[in-house]
Structures are given as C-alpha cells and as structure tokens.
C-alpha positions as a printed Julia matrix, in Angstrom:
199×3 Matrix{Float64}:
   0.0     0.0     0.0
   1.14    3.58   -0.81
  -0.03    7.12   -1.37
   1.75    8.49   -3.91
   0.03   12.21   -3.45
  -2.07   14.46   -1.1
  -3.29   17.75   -1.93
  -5.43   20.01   -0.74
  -7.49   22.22   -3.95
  -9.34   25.55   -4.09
 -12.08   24.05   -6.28
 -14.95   26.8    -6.7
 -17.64   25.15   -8.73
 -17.6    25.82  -12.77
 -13.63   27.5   -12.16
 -10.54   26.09  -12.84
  -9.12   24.2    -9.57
  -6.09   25.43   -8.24
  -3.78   23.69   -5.97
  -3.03   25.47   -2.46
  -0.43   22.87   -1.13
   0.37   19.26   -1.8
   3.2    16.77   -1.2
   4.44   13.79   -3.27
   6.46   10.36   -2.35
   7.86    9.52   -5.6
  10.77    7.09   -4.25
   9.22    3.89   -5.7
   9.49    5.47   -9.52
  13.16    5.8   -11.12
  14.78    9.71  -11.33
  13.68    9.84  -14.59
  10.37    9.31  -14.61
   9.56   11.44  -11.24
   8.95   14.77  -13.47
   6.39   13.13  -15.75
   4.36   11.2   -13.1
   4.86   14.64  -10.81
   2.96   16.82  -13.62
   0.51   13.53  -14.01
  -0.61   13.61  -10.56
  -1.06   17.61  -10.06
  -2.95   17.21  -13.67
  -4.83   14.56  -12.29
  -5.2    15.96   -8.76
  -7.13   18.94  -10.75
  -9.04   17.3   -12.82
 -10.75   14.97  -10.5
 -11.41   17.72   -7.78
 -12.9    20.14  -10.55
 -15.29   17.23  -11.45
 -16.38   16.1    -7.92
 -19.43   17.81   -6.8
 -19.45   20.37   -3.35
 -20.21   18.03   -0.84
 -19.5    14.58   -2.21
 -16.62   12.02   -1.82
 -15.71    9.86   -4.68
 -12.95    7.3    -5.76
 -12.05    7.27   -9.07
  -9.75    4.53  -10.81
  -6.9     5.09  -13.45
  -4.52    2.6   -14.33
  -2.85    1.31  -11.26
  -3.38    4.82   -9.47
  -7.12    5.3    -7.41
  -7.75    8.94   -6.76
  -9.72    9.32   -3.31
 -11.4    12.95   -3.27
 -13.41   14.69   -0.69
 -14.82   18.14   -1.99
 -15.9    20.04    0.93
 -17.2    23.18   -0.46
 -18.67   25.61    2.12
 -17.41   29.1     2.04
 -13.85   28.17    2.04
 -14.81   25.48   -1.24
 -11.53   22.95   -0.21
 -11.31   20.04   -1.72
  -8.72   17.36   -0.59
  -6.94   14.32   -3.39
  -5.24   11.69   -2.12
  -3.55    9.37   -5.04
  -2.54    6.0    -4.01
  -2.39    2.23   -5.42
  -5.41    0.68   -5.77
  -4.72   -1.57   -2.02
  -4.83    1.42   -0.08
  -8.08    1.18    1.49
 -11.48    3.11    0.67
 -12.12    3.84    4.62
  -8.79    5.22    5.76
  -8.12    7.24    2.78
 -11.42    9.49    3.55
 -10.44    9.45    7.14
  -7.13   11.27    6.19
  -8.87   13.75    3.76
 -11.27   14.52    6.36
  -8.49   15.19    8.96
  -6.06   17.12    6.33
  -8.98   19.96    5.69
 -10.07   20.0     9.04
  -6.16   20.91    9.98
  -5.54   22.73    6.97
  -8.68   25.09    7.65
  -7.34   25.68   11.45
  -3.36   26.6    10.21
  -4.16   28.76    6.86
  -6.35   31.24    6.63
  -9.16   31.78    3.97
  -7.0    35.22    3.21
  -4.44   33.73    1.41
  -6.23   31.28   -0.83
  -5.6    33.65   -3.84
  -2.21   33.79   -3.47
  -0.85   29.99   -3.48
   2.44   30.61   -3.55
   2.05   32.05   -0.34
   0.82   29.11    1.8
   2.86   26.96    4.19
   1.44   24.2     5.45
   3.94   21.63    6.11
   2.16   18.94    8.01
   0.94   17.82    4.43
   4.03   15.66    4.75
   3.12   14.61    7.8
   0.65   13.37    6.89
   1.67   11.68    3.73
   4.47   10.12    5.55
   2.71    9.37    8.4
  -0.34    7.66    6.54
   1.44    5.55    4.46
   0.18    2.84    6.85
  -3.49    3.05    6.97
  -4.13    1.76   10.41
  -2.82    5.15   11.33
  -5.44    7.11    9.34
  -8.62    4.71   10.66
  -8.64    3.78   14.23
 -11.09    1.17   13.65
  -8.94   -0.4    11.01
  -6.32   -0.76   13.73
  -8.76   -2.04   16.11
  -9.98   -4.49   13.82
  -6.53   -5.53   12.67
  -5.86   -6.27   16.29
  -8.59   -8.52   16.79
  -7.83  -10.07   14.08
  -4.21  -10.6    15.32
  -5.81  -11.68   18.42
  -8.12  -14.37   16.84
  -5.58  -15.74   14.6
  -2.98  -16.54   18.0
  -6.29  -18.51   19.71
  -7.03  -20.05   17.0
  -3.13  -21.01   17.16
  -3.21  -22.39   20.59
  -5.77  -24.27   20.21
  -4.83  -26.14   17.54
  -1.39  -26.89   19.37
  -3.62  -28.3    21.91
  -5.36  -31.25   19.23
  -2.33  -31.36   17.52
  -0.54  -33.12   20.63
  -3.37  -35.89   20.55
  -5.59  -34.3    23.4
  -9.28  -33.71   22.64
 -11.01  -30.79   24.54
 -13.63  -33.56   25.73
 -10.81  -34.97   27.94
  -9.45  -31.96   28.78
 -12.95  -31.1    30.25
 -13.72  -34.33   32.01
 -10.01  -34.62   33.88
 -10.56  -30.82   35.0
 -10.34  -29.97   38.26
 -11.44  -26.31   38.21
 -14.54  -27.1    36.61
 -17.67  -28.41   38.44
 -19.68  -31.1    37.7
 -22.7   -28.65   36.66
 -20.47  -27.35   34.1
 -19.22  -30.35   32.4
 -22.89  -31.02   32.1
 -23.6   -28.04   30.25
 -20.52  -28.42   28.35
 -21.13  -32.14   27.23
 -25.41  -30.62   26.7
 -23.99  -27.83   24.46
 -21.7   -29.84   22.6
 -24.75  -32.17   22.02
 -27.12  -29.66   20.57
 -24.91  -27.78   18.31
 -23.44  -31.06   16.7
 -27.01  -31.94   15.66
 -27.34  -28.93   13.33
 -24.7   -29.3    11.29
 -25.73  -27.57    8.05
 -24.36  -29.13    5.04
C-alpha cells in the first residue's frame, strides 16, 4: 500500500481548480520518470477535484493509481486528493482527507487562498508520511486488525492443543477447576450444536 500524493485544492464550482499545497512520495518510480508522473498527478489531482461535486466524496480509478477525493465546499470550497495504489483502502483514505482539511482550515487562513504561492502548510508531509500505513489514518482499522491478530494466536493455541493428541472432551472431564454442573452443560452444548450441522 502507498499514497503516492495528497493535496489540498481551491475548487470553486464551474472555475478552474487550483492547488493550495500538496506533497508527493515519488521514491518507488526511477529519477527519470519522477517529473512526468509529478505533472501527471497535479494534472490529475485537478481534474478529478474540478469534477467532484461540493459536498461529495468519490474514488475514481486510473490505471494502477485510485484517486480518493473529498470536496468540501462551504465558504472556504476545499477540496482534498489523495492518489494511491489501488490496495490502499477506501475507509482510511477518507479518514485522512477529512483530517487534512479540518487541519488545513485551522493553520491557513481563507485570506491567502488567492495567493498559493504564499501558503505553508507543512504537516501535508506529515501526513503523507505518516499515513502511508493506513491503520494510522482509521482507528477502527487498527482495532480491527488487532482482533484479528488476536483471533488468529487462539485459534493457534488451540490447535497446538489437538495437535498433541488431546481432545477438549478430555481436557474437560479430567478438570479440576470445573464443576460437575459445568461439564454437564458443556457435554449438553456440545450435544445440541453437533445436531445442526448444516451441510
């Protein structure tokens, strides 16, 4: 997974978009081609924000690039483009847009929107460099991830456990901690939910 670009746009409906800052990692592409893929993505980066409507996210798919774009509008009429590979996921990606305006609206003020040359805003490489792993952008992606993490070591150990020749039925029965009422229920439960096997 990588983001290639991020970029946040002045993109007044029916005008020309204009970029206000932006930040590239380009390291994965050879010297030679970094000033033709550079003037790709700003072209892109333009073109997709001028076509999203005020208001509405979209992802939009070219080549092996996606474009993820969140048009704001409102009075300050932002726009934010993040261009990545097409495994960086749909979730995250808004989740950073959403945070980059949010930030860049606090730091830069509406003033100096007609003068782009003016801006600084260097936590756009922050956050490209820090989002290049998506669990950072979507704290329920990281959640998740660690569940999944989670599951994957129980389902581990308990497949050591069968492996070594031991069935969980013995294990139950030769357990001390457990009392008689709940081996029953155990050995019941078991029971029941072996009957309704669906095939």
């Amino acid at each position: 997974m990588k983001i290639y670009s991020l970029a946040v746009v002045l993109a007044p409906p029916n005008k020309s978009a204009v970029v206000l800052s932006s930040a590239s990692d380009l390291s994965s592409f050879s010297f030679y081609q970094r000033g033709s893929i550079t003037e790709f993505m700003s072209f892109f980066t333009k073109t997709v924000a001028e076509r999203t409507p005020q208001g509405q996210r979209q992802s939009i798919q070219e080549n092996v690039y996606t474009a993820h774009i969140y048009n704001r509008g409102g009075a300050e009429q932002l726009a934010a483009v993040l261009i990545a590979d097409q495994e960086y996921p749909v979730r995250p990606a808004f989740s950073l847009l959403t945070k980059l305006l949010d930030d860049f609206i606090a730091k830069v003020p509406q003033a100096s929107f007609n003068t782009p040359a003016a801006i600084s805003f260097p936590e756009i490489n922050t956050y490209l460099q820090k989002y290049q792993d998506p669990r950072q952008a979507d704290a329920i992606m990281k959640v998740q991830q660690e569940l999944d993490e989670t599951k994957i070591i129980l389902h581990k150990t308990i497949e050591s456990v069968l492996q070594r020749g031991e069935k969980i039925n013995d294990l139950v029965d030769r357990s001390n901690e457990l009392s008689m009422q709940s081996k029953m229920f155990y050995k019941t439960a078991k029971k029941q939910n072996s009957c309704c096997l669906i095939m």
